[in-house]
N, CA and C atoms as a LAMMPS dump frame, in Angstrom:
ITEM: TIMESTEP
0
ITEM: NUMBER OF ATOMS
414
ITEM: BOX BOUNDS ff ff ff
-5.0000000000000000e+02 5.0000000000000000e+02
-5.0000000000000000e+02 5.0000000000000000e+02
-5.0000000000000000e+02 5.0000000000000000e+02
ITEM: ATOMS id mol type element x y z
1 1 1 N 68.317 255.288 -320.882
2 1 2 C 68.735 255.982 -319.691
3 1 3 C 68.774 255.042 -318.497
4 2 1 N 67.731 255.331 -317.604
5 2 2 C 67.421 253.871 -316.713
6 2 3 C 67.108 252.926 -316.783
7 3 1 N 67.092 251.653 -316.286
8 3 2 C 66.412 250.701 -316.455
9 3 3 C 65.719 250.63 -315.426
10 4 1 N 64.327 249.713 -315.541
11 4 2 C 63.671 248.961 -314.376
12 4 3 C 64.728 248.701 -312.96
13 5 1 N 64.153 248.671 -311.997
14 5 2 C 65.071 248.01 -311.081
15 5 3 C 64.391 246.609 -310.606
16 6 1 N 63.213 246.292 -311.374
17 6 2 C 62.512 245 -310.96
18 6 3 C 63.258 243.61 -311.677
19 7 1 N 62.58 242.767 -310.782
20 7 2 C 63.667 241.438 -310.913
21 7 3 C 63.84 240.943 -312.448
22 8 1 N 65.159 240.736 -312.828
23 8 2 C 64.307 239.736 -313.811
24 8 3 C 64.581 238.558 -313.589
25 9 1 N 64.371 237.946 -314.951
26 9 2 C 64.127 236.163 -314.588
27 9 3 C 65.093 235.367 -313.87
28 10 1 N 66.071 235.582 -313.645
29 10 2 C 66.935 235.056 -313.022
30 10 3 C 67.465 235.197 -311.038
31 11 1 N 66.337 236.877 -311.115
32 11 2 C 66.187 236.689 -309.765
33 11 3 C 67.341 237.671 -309.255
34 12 1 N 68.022 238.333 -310.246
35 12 2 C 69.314 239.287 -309.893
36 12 3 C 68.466 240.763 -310.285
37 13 1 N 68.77 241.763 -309.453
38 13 2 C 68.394 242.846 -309.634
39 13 3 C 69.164 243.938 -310.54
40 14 1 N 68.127 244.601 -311.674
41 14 2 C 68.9 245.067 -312.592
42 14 3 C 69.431 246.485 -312.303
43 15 1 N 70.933 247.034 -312.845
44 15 2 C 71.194 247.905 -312.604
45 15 3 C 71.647 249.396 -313.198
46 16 1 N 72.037 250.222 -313.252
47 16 2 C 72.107 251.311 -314.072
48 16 3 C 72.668 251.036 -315.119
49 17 1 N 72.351 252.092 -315.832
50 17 2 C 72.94 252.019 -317.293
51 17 3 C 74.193 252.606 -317.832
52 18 1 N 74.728 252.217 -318.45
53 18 2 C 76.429 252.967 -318.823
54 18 3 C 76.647 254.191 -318.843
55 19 1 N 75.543 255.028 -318.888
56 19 2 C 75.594 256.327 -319.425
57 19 3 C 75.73 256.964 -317.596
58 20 1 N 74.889 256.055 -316.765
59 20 2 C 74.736 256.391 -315.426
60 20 3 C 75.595 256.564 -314.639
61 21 1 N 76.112 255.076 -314.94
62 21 2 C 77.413 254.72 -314.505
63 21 3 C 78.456 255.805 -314.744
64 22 1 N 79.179 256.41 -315.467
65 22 2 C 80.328 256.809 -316.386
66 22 3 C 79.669 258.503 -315.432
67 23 1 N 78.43 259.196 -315.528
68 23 2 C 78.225 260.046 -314.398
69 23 3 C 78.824 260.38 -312.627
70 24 1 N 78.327 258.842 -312.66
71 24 2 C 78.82 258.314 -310.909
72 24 3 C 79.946 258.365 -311.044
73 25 1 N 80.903 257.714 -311.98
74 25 2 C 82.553 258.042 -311.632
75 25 3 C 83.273 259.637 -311.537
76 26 1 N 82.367 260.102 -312.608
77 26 2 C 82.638 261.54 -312.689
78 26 3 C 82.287 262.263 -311.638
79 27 1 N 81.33 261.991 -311.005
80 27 2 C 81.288 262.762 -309.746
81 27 3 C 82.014 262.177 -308.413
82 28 1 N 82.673 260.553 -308.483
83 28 2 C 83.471 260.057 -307.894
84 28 3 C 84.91 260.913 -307.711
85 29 1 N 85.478 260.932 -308.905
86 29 2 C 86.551 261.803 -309.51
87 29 3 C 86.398 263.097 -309.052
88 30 1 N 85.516 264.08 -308.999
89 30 2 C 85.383 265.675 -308.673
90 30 3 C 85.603 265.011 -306.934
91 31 1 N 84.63 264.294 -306.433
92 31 2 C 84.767 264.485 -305.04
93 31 3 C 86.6 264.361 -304.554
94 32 1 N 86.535 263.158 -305.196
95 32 2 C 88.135 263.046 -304.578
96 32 3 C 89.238 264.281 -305.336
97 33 1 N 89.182 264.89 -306.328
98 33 2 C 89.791 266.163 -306.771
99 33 3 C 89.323 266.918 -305.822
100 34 1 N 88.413 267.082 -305.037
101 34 2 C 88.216 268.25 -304.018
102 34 3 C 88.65 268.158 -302.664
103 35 1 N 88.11 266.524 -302.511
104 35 2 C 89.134 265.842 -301.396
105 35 3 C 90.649 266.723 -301.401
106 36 1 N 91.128 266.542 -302.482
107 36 2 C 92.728 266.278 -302.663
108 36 3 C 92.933 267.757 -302.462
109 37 1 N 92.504 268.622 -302.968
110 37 2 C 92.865 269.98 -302.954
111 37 3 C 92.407 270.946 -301.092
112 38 1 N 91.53 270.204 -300.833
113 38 2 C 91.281 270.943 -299.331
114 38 3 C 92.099 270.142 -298.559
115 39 1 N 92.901 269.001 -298.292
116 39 2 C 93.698 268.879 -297.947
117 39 3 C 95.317 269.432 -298.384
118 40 1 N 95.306 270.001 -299.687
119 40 2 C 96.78 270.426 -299.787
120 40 3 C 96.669 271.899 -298.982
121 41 1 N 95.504 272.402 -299.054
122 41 2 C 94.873 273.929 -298.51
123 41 3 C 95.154 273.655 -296.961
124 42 1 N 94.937 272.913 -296.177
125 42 2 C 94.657 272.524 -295.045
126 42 3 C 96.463 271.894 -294.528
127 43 1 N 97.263 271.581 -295.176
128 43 2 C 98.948 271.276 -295.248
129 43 3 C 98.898 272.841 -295.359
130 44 1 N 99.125 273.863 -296.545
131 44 2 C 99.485 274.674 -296.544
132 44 3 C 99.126 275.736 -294.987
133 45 1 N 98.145 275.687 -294.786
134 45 2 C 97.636 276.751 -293.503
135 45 3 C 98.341 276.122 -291.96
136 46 1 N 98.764 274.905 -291.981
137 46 2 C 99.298 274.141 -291.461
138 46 3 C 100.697 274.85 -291.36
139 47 1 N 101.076 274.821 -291.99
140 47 2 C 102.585 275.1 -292.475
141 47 3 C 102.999 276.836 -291.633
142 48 1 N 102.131 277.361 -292.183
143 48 2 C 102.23 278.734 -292.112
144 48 3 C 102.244 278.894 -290.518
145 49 1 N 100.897 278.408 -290.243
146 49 2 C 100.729 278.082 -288.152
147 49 3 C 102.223 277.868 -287.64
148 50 1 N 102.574 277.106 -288.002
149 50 2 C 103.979 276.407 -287.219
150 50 3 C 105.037 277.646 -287.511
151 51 1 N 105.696 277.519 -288.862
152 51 2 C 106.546 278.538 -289.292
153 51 3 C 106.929 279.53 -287.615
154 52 1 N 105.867 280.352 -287.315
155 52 2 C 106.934 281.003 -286.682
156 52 3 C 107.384 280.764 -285.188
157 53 1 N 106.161 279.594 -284.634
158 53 2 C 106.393 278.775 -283.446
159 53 3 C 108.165 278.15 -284.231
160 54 1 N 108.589 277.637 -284.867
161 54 2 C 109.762 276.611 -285.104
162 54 3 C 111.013 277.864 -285.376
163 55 1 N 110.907 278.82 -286.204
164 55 2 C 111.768 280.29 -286.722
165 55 3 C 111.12 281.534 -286.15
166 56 1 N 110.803 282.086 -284.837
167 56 2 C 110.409 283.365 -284.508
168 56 3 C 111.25 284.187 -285.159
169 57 1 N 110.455 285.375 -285.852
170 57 2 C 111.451 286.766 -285.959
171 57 3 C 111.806 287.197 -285.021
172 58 1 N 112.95 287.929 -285.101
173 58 2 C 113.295 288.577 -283.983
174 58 3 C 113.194 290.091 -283.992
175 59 1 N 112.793 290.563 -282.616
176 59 2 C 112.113 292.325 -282.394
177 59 3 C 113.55 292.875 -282.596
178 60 1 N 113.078 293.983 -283.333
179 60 2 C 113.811 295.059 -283.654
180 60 3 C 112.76 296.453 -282.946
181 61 1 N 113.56 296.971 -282.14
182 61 2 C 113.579 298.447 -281.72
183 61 3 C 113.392 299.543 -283.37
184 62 1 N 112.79 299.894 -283.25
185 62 2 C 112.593 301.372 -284.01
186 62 3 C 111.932 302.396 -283.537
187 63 1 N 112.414 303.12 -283.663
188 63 2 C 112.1 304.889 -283.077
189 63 3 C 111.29 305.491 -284.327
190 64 1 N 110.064 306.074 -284.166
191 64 2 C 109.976 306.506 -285.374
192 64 3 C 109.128 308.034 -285.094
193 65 1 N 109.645 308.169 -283.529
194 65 2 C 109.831 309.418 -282.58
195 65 3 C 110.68 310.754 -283.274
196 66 1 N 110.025 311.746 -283.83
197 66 2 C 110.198 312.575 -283.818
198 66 3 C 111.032 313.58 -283.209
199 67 1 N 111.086 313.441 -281.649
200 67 2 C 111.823 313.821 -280.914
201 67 3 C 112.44 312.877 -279.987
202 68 1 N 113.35 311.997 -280.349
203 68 2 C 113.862 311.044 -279.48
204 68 3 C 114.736 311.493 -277.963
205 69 1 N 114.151 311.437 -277.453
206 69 2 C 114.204 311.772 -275.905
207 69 3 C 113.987 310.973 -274.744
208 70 1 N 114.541 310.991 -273.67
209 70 2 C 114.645 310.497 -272.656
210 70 3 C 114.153 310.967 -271.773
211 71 1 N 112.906 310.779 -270.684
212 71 2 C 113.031 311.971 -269.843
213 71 3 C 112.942 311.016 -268.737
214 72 1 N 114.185 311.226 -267.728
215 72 2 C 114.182 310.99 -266.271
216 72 3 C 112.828 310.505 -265.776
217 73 1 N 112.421 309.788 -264.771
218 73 2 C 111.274 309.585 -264.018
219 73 3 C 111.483 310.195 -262.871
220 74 1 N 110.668 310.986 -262.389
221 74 2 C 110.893 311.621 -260.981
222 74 3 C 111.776 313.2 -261.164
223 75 1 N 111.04 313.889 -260.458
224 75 2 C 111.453 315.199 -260.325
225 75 3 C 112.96 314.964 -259.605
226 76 1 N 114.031 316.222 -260.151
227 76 2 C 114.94 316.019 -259.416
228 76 3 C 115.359 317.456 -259.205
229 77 1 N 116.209 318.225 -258.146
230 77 2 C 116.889 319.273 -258.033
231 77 3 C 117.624 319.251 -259.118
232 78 1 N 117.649 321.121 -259.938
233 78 2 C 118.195 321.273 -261.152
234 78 3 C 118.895 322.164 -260.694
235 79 1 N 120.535 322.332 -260.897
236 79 2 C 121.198 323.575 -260.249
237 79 3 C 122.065 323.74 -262.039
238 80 1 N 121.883 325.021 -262.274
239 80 2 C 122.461 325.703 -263.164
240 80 3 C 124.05 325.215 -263.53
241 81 1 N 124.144 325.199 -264.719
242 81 2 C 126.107 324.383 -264.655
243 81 3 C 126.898 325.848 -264.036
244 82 1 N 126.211 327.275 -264.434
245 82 2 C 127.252 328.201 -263.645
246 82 3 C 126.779 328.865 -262.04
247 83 1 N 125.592 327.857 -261.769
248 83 2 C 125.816 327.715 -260.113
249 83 3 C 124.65 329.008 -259.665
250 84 1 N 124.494 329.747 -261.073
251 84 2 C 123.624 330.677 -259.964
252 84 3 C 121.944 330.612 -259.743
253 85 1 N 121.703 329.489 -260.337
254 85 2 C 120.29 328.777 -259.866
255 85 3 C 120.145 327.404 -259.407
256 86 1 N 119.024 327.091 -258.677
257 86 2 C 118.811 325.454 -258.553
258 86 3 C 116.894 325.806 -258.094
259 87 1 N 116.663 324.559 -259.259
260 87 2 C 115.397 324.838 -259.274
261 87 3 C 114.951 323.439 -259.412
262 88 1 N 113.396 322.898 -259.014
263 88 2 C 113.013 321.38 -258.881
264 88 3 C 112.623 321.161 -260.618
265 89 1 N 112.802 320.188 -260.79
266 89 2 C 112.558 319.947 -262.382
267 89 3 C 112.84 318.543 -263.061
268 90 1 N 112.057 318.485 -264.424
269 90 2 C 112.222 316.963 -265.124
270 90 3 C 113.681 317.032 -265.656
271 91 1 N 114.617 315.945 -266.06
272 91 2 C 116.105 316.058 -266.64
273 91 3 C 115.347 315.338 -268.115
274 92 1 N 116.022 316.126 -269.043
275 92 2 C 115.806 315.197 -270.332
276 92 3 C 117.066 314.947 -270.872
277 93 1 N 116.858 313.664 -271.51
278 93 2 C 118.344 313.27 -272.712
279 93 3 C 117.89 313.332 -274.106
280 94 1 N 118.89 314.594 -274.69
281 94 2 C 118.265 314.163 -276.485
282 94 3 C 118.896 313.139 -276.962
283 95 1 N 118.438 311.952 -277.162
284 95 2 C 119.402 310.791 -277.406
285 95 3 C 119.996 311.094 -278.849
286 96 1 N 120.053 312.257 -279.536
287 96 2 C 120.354 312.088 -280.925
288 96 3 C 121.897 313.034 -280.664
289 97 1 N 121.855 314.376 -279.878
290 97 2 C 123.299 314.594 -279.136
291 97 3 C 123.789 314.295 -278.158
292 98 1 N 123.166 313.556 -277.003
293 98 2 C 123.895 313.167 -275.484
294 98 3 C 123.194 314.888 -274.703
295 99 1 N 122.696 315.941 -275.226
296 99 2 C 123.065 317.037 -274.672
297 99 3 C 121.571 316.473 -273.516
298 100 1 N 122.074 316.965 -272.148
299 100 2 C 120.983 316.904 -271.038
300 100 3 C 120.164 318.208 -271.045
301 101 1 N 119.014 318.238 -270.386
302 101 2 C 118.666 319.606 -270.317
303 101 3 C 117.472 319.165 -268.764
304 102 1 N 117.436 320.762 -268.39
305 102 2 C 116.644 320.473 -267.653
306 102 3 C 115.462 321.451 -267.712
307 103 1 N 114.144 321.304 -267.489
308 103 2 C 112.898 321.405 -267.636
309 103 3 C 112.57 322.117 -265.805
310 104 1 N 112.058 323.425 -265.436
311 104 2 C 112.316 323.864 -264.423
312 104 3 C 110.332 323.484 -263.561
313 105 1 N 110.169 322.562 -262.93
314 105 2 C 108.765 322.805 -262.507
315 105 3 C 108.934 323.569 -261.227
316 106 1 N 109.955 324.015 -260.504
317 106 2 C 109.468 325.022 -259.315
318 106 3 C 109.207 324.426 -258.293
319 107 1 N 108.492 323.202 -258.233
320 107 2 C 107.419 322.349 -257.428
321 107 3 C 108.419 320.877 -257.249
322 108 1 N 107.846 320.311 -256.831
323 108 2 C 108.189 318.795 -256.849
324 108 3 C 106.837 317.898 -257.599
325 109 1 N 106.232 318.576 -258.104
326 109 2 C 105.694 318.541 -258.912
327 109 3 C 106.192 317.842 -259.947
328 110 1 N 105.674 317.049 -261.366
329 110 2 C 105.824 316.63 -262.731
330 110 3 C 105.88 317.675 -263.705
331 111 1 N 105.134 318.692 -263.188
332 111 2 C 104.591 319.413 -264.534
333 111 3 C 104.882 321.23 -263.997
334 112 1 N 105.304 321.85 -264.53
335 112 2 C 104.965 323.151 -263.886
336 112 3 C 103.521 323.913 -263.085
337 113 1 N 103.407 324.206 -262.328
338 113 2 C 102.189 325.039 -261.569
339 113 3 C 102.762 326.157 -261.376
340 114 1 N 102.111 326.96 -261.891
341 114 2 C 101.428 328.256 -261.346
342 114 3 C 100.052 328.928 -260.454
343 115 1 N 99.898 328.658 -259.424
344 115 2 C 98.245 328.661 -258.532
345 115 3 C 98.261 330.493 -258.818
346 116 1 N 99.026 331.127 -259.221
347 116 2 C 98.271 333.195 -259.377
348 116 3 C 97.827 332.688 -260.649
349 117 1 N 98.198 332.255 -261.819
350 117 2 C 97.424 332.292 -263.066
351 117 3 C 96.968 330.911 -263.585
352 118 1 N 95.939 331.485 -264.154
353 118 2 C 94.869 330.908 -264.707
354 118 3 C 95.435 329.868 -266.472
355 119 1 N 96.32 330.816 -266.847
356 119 2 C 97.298 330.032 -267.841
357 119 3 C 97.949 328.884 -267.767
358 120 1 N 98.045 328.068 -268.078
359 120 2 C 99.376 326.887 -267.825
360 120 3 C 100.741 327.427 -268.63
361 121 1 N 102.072 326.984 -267.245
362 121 2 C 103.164 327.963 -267.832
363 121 3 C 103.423 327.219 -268.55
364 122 1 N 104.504 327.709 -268.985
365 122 2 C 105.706 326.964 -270.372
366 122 3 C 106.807 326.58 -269.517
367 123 1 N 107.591 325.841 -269.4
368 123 2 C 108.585 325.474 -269.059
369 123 3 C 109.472 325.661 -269.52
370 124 1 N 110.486 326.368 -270.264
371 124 2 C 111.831 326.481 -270.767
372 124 3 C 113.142 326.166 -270.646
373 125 1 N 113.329 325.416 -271.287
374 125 2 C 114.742 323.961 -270.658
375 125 3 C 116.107 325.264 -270.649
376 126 1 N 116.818 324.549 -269.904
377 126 2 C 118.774 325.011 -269.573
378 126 3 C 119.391 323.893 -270.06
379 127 1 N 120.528 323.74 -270.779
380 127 2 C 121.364 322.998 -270.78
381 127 3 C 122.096 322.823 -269.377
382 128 1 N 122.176 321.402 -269.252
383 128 2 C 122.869 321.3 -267.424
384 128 3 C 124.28 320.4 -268.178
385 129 1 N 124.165 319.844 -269.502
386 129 2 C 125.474 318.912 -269.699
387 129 3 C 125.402 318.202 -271.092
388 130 1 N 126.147 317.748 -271.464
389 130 2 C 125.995 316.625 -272.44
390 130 3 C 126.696 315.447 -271.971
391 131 1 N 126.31 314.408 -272.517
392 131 2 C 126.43 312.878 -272.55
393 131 3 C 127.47 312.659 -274.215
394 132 1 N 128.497 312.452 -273.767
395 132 2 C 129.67 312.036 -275.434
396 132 3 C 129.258 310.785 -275.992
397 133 1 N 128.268 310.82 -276.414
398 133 2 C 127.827 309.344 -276.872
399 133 3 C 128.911 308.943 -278.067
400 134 1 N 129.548 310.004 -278.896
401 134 2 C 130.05 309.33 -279.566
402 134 3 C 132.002 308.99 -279.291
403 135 1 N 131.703 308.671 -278.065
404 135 2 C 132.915 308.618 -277.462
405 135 3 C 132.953 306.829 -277.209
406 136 1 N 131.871 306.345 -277.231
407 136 2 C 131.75 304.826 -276.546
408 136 3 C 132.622 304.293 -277.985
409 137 1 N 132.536 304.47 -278.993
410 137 2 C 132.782 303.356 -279.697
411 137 3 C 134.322 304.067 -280.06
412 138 1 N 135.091 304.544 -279.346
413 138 2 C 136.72 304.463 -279.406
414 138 3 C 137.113 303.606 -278.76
């Protein structure tokens, strides 16, 4: 197995034995096989980092809104299309027909109030118009 490591006669110090030796390379060999592989690991994660700094995807819009709608910001005067009301209210767009509608709050208000009851009202939309959306692409 080992040898002495004391001098011998010649004054040169003796050293491992073949069996020792042929160990040490083998664990020479694993280190640098591990070397070699955490660097291909370390290229690969590399790679991936950059990728989308050099090729960004590009955003895509999706709706996945239930009720795709538009609603105006800001209360606006709502007057009936046959003229015999005008009431303060939100405008909505159903973006899926163009049809407008309007939402009546009474108030200048966002939301409907009622100060006699204790309920919160309902709001019940009017058609005021439609939007021909499918008119753009003639």
């Amino acid at each position: 197995m080992l040898q002495d490591y004391s001098q011998n006669g010649k004054g040169k110090r003796l050293g491992l034995t073949h069996a020792h030796s042929a160990h040490r390379r083998r664990k020479v060999r694993k280190n640098s096989t591990t070397n070699g592989l955490l660097l291909l690991i370390a290229i690969a994660l590399i790679a991936i980092a950059i990728r989308p700094l050099l090729t960004p995807r590009s955003a895509q819009a999706s709706s996945s809104s239930a009720y795709p709608f538009h609603i105006e910001p800001g209360v606006q005067m709502l007057r009936a299309p046959d003229g015999t009301s005008q009431v303060y209210g939100m405008v909505v767009v159903d973006m899926r027909s163009g049809k407008i509608w309007g939402f009546p709050t009474y108030t200048q208000s966002p939301y409907p109030i009622d100060v006699a009851n204790t309920k919160p009202p309902i709001s019940h939309p009017f058609e005021l118009g439609t939007f021909a959306f499918a008119d753009i692409d003639k």
